[in-house]
N, C-alpha and C positions, 0 to 999 in steps of 0.2 A: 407533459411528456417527461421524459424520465431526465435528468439533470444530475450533474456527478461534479463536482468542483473539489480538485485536489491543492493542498498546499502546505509549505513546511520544506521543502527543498532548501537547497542551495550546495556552499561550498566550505569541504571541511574536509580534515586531512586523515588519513588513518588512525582507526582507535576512537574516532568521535564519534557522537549520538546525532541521530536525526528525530524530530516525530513527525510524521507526515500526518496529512488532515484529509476526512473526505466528507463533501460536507453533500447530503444527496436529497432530490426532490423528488416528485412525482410517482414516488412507488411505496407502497405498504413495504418501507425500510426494515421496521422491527417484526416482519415476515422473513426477508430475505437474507440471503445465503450472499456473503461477498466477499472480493475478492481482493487481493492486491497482486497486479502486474505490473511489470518491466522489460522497453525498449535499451538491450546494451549493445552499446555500437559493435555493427559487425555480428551482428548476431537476429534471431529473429525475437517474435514477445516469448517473456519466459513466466512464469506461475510462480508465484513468490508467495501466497497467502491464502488463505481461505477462512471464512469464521463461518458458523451456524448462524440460522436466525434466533432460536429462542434458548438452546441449550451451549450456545457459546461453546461450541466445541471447535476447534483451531486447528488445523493442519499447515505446514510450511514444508518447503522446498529443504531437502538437504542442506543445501550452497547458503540455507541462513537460519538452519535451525540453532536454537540454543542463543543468536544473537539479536533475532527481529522478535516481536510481539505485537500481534493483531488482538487490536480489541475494538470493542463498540460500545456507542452513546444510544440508546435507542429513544430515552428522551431528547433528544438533539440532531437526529437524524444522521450521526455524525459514526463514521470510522477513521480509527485510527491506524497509524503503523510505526512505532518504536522503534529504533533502528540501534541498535549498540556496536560498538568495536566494528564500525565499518570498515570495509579492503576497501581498494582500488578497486577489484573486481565488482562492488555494489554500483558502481555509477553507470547510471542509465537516468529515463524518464521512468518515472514510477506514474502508476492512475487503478485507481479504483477500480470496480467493473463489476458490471451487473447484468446479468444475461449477456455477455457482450456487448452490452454497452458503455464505454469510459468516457472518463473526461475528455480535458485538456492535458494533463498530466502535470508533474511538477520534476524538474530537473534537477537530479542528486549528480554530483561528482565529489570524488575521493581522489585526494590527490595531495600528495606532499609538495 
């Protein structure tokens, strides 16, 4: 079944870099189209990301374009998410997603 393990998280203050990890099983990965989403407190899941499967074309959210970069391993089953100059407003759970289907997630907070 389909299997999604995020990680790279943690705690850094504004202006710092994250790279989040997604590390996925059970699906023709380097077929699919994925995602990166965000649980920010007080709010509901937000769409943070999106890559292609084969032509790597990328789409992002306003609220982090120009700062975040979605890429993939497709030898390694693996996506990635770059995270530069984070705010405050970046902390949430972050998780991969696949048809709907995500992780665990991995917890980012921004916080001086």
């Amino acid at each position: 079944q389909v299997q999604l393990v995020e990680s790279g998280g943690g705690l850094v203050q504004p202006g710092d870099s994250l790279r989040l990890s997604c590390a996925a099983s059970g699906f023709a990965f380097r077929h699919a189209a994925m995602n990166w989403v965000r649980q920010v407190p007080g709010k509901g899941l937000e769409w943070v990301s999106t890559i292609g499967p084969l032509l790597n074309s990328a789409s992002y959210a306003d609220s982090v374009k120009g700062r975040f970069t979605i890429s993939r391993d497709n030898s390694k089953n693996t996506l990635y998410l770059q995270m530069n100059n984070l705010k405050p407003e970046d902390t949430g759970v972050y998780y991969c997603d696949y048809r709907a289907t995500r992780g665990q997630g991995t917890q980012v907070t921004v916080s001086s």
